[in-house]
Each structure stands twice: as C-alpha cells, then as structure tokens.
ZAMARGU-4260 file (C-alpha; in steps of 0.2 Angstrom, whole numbers, plus 5000, padded with zeros to 4 digits):
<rodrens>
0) 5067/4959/5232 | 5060/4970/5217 | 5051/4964/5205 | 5050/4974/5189 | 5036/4963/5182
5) 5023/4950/5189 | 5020/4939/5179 | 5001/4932/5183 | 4999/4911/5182 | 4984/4902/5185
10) 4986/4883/5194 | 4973/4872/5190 | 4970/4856/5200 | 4958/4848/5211 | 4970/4845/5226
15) 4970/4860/5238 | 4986/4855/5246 | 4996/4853/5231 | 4987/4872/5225 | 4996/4878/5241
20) 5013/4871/5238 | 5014/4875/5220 | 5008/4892/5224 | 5022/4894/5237 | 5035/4889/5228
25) 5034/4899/5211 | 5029/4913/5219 | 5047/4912/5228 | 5056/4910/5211 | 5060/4920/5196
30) 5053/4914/5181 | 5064/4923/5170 | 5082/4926/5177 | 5078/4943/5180 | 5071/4947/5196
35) 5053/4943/5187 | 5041/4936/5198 | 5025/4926/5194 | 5008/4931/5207 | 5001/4912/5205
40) 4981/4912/5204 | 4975/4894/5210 | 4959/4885/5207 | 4951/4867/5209 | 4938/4868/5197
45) 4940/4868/5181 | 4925/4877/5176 | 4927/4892/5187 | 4945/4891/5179 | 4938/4895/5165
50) 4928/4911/5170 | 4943/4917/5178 | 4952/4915/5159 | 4938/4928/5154 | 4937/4938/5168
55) 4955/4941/5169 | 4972/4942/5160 | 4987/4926/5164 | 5003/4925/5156 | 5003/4906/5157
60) 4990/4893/5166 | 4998/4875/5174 | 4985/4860/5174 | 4979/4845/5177 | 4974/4835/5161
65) 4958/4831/5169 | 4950/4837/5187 | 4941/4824/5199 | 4943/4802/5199 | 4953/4796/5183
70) 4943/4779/5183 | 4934/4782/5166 | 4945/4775/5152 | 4934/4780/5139 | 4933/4798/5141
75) 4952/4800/5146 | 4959/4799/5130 | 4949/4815/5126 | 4952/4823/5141 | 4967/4834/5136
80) 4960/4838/5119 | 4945/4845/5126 | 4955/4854/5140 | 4965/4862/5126 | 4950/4867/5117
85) 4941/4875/5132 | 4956/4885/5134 | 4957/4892/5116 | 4940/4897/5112 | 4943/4908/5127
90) 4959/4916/5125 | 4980/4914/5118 | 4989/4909/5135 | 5003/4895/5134 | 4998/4879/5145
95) 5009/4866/5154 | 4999/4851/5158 | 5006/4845/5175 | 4999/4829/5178 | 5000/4810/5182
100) 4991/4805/5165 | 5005/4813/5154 | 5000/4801/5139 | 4985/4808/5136 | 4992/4824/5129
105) 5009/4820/5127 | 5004/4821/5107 | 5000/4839/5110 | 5015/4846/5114 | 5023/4863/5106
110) 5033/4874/5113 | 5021/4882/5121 | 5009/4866/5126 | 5020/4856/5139 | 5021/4843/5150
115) 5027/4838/5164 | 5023/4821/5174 | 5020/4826/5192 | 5034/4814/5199 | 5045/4825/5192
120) 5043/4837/5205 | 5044/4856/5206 | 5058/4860/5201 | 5056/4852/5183 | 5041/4861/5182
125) 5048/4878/5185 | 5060/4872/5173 | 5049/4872/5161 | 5039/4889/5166 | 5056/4897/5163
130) 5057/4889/5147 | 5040/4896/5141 | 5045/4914/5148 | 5064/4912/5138 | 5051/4912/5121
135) 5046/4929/5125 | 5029/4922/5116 | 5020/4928/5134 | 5029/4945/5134 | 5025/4948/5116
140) 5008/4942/5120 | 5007/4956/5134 | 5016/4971/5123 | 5002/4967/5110 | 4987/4968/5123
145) 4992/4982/5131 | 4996/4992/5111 | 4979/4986/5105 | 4968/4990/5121 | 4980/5008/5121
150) 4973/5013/5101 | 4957/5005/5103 | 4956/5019/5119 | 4959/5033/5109 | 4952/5027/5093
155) 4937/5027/5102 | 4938/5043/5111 | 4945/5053/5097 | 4936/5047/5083 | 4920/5035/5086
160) 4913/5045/5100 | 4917/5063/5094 | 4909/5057/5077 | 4894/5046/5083 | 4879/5059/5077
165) 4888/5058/5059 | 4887/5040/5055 | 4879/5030/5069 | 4862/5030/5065 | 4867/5024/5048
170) 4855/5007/5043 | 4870/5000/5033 | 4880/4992/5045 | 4892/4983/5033 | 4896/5001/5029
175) 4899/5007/5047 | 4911/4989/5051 | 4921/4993/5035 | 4923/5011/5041 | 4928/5007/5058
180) 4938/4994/5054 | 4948/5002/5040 | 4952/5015/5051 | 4957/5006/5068 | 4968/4997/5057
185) 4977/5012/5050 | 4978/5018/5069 | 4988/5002/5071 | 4999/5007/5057 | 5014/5019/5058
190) 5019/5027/5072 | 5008/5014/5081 | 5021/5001/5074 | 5033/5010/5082 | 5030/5011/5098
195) 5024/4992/5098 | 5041/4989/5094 | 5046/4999/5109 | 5033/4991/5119 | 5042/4973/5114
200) 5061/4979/5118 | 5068/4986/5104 | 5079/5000/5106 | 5077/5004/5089 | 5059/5008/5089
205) 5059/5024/5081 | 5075/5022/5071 | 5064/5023/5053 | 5064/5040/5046 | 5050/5049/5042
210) 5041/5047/5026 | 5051/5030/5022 | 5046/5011/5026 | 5054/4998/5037 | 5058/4982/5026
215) 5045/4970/5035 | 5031/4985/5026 | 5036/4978/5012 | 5028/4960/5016 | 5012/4952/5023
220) 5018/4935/5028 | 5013/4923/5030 | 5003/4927/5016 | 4982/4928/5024 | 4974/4927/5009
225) 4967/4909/5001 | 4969/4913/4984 | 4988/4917/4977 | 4992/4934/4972 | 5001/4946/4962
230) 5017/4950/4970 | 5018/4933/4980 | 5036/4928/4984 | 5040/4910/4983 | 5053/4898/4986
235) 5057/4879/4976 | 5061/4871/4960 | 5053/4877/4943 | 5063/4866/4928 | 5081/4866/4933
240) 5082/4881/4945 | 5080/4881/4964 | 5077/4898/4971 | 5064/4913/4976 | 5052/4918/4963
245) 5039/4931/4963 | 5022/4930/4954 | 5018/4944/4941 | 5000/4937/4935 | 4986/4946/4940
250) 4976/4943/4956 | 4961/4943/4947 | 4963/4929/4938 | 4970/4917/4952 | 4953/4920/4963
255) 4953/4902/4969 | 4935/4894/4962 | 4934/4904/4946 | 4954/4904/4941 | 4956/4913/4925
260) 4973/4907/4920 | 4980/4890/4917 | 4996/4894/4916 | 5005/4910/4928 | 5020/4920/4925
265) 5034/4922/4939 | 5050/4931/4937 | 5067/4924/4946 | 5073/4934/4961 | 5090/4935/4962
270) 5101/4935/4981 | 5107/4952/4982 | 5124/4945/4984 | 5124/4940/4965 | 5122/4957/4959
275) 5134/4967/4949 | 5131/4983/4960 | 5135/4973/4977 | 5150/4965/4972 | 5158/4980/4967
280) 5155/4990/4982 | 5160/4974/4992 | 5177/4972/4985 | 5180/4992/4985 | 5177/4990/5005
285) 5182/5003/5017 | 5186/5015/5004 | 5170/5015/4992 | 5170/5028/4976 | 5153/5037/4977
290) 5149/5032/4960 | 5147/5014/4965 | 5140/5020/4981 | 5128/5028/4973 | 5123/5014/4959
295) 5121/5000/4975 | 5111/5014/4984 | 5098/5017/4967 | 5097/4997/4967 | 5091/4996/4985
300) 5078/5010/4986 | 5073/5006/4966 | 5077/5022/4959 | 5080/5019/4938 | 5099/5030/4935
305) 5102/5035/4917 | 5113/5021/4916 | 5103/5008/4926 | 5086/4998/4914 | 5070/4996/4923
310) 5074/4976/4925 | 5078/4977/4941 | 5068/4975/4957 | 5076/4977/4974 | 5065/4966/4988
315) 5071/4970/5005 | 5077/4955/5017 | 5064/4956/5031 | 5064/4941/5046 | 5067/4926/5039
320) 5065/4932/5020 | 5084/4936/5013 | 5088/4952/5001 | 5081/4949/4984 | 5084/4956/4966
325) 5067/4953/4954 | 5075/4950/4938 | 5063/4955/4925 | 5072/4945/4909 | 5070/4929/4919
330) 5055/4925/4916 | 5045/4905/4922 | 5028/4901/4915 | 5020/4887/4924 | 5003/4880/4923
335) 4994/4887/4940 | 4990/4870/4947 | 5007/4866/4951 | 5011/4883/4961 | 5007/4874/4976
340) 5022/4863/4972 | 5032/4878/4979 | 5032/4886/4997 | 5022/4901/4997 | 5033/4914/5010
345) 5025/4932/5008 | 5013/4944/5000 | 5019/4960/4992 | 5009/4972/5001 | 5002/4987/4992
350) 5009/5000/4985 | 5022/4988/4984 | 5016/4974/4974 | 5008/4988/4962 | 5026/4995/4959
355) 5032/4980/4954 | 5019/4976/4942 | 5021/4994/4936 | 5038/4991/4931 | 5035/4975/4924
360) 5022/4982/4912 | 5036/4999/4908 | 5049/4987/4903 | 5041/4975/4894 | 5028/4989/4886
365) 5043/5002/4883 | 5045/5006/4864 | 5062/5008/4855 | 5066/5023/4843 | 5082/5027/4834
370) 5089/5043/4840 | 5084/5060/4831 | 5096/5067/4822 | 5095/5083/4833 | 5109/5092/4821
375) 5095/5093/4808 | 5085/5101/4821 | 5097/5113/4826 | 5102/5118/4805 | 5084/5127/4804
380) 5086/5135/4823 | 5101/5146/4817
</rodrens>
C-alpha cells in the first residue's frame, strides 16, 4: 500500500494489551477513504501522554476517561473534565474518549470530543476516527501549522535576524512586540493567504488578481473585539423589519465601559437579489446589454456612475454571510443597550469599514446647488 499521508494518533490507556491491539488494527486501516494511514503512538500513562503532546505533533489522541482503578466515585465525575482540560492547555487536537465510563463525559461531546463505550468494539471506534478525519478540522489544523511555522521561518530569517543590531537592544519591549507582531501578521497576509489556501486544497488558491481583494477581506468574523464597532454586520428584528444591518456609529463612542452614545445608528442591508441592477441583468440572461452589465458591475465593486447616487453600498457574500446592498436612506436608531438583542455576524475590516463611513458622511454631508446657467458664462467668452 501507499500512503500519501500519515496521519499521527496517540492511544492513551493503562492496559498494554489492549495498546497493542488498537495499535494493530488502526494502523491496518484508512482513516479517510483515501489510502491515508494513521502511525498510532501508544502510552499507559497519562502524564507521560501529556509530554508526548508537547514534544510532538498528533492529528487526534483516543483515551481512557481516566487511567488506573475506577473505585473512587468522588473524583470520577471530574475525571473527564480534568482530562479534557489537561489536553487543551497544551495544544488543539480532537479527542475520542474510548472508555468503560462513558457517562462521565458523555456531556462533552462535540464533533470533535467523542465517545465510544469500549463494548462497542473496534470497528465503532474506527467509525468514529473516520468521522473526525471527514471534518477536515485535523487537516486544516496541519495546513495552518505547517503555513505558520513556514512564515515564522523566513520572518525570522529575513527580517528579525538580518535587523537585530537595529532594534534589539531597544529598553521598550512593548515597542519591539508591536513591531514584530504587526509585521509577522502582514507576512500572513496576501500571498501568504494564498498559498494557505492551496495548502488546505483549493485549486483556486491563486485565482484573485493582483491589486484586488477576495470577499472574505472584507470581514473579520466572528467579530474578536468585545466592544461593537463601526462597520458591524448584524442580523434580527429592529421595529417591524427582520433582516441584516450594518452599524454606522462610531467605534469610539461604543468602547464598552465608557459608551458615549445611548442610542446607535444602523443602516438596512439589502439582499443583492432585491436590487434594481440585478434584476435587470437577471432577466436579460444569456444575452446581457453592456449598459446593464456595466451598472451591476459599478454596484458590486462600489464605483458611483454619473447616473448611480452614493446610497449604495455593495457588501460581498463571504461563507456563511449572503451578498448585501447597504442602503443609506434606510436608516434605524436604536438605544445601544438593545444591540445585543440582534446576532452580531462580522466586522468590516479596514479600509473597508472606513469606505463605508466615508460614503455615508458624502451622501448625507453633500450640498445641493441649482445649476449655473453656463450660457451666461459663455455671452461674455465670445
């Protein structure tokens, strides 16, 4: 057989023989359909389990809820919490608890924390390994290791070591952590985004042309920041309207603990579908006029036309988020204590959330005149 991945598992139990048999037969078996193999690791106690976590790098780890006798009833019904916990403070790896005591952790089951009850056998619990590897979570996991530990190694080359002398005898190490950090995180950025993508099987990797943005830059989400923010997409009820809104008050006065404003402002966002520009290049499907192909076009990369107003705001579908039209006449005021009533989706990134707010303040701030009578004008130029 040839495997064109090995997928490395740790077994975790205190009974040699039964190490040996699971050992055996997972390492006879493909976890994912595809002639991928796992090299199954083995261990009977747990604390040297847990030095093999830091030392090394496992796609999954099978366990016992707990390792030696099972005859203290008053430290079992911890047992799989604190086993869990173990696990996480040293690393992301998903976990099957094969075990006798399946009640004890029963109630922290995901789908990626599962169980199986040892007189189910072998074959339910390579069951459920391949039902962990069908998430991809632990291929993800890998492509994201291996892309990190990849820029780190040239961040560090290229730029920390080759500029040591210039800043690292600086006192001010808040100054050096901002630096470094800001600029291993535009490393990530970019092409680096690319080739992750690569990395986790999309063909498409490089398909986004240079000098323009894949939808998903539009968005941090979910959103990491405590506080609400400028440029937040939301979805819910406000009055009699169900639907996505985005919020146009400024960040600096929703700073949770010292909120400026008692009431916010959020503009209605619109499906793409409802728009006049979509529908008529939908029903002029195959054959489309370049004049309507050209308005949908000026919608979607927000570029204002003679005949188009600013009102508009194209917000890209990304994930689970669908295509969106910020409509800048619909406006919602809503006191700032009830935005948590809504579901918070997203984060305008920047320069994004700034171009939104920018034509917010241009369409609402824009100054009518009548028109010059130009002919005047032209009297005195003959």
């Amino acid at each position: 057989m040839t495997n064109t991945t090995t997928w490395q598992v740790l077994f975790v139990d205190d009974e040699p023989e039964l190490c040996r048999q699971v050992r055996e037969f997972l390492e006879g078996e493909s976890v994912t359909g595809e002639g991928e193999y796992p090299h199954v690791k083995t261990s009977t106690d747990f604390a040297k389990a847990l030095e093999l976590l830091e030392a090394r790098r496992f796609d999954l780890v099978i366990l016992d809820v707990r390792l030696g006798a099972h005859d203290q009833p008053a430290q079992q019904e911890e047992a799989g919490v604190k086993t869990l916990e173990s696990i996480r403070h040293r690393c992301f790896v998903p976990i099957v608890f094969y075990t006798a005591l399946p009640r004890l952790v029963q109630d922290l089951k995901t789908p990626l924390i599962q169980v199986v009850e040892k007189t189910e056998g072998l074959p339910r619990l390579l069951e459920v390994v391949r039902g962990i590897f069908a998430t991809r979570l632990p291929a993800v996991n890998r492509a994201l290791i291996r892309h990190i530990e990849t820029v780190q190694r040239d961040y560090m080359w290229d730029f920390v070591a080759s500029h040591w002398e210039q800043f690292g005898g600086t006192p001010d190490r808040t100054a050096l952590a901002y630096l470094l950090a800001r600029r291993l995180a535009l490393s990530l950025s970019g092409p680096g985004v690319q080739q992750l993508a690569k990395d986790l099987g999309d063909p498409l990797g490089n398909a986004v042309a240079e000098g323009q943005v894949h939808p998903m830059q539009y968005y941090v989400m979910p959103p990491v920041d405590v506080s609400p923010l400028m440029g937040d997409l939301y979805s819910g009820r406000i009055g009699d309207q169900i639907g996505h809104w985005v919020l146009l008050t400024p960040s600096c006065d929703l700073v949770t603990g010292r909120e400026k404003a008692e009431w916010v402002l959020l503009a209605r966002c619109l499906p793409l579908n409802e728009q006049d520009e979509y529908r008529r290049w939908q029903e002029s499907l195959p054959n489309i006029p370049s004049e309507l192909d050209g308005k949908l076009r000026a919608l979607l990369k927000n570029n204002r036309q003679k005949t188009q107003s600013e009102r508009f705001y194209f917000l890209p579908g990304a994930l689970t988020l669908p295509d969106l039209v910020v409509d800048l006449q619909q406006l919602e005021t809503l006191p700032q204590v009830q935005l948590s009533s809504l579901e918070r989706l997203a984060s305008l990134d920047s320069p994004f959330a700034a171009a939104l707010l920018a034509r917010f303040s241009r369409y609402f701030g824009r100054l009518g005149t009548l028109d010059l009578d130009v002919e005047v004008v032209f009297s005195k130029l003959r």
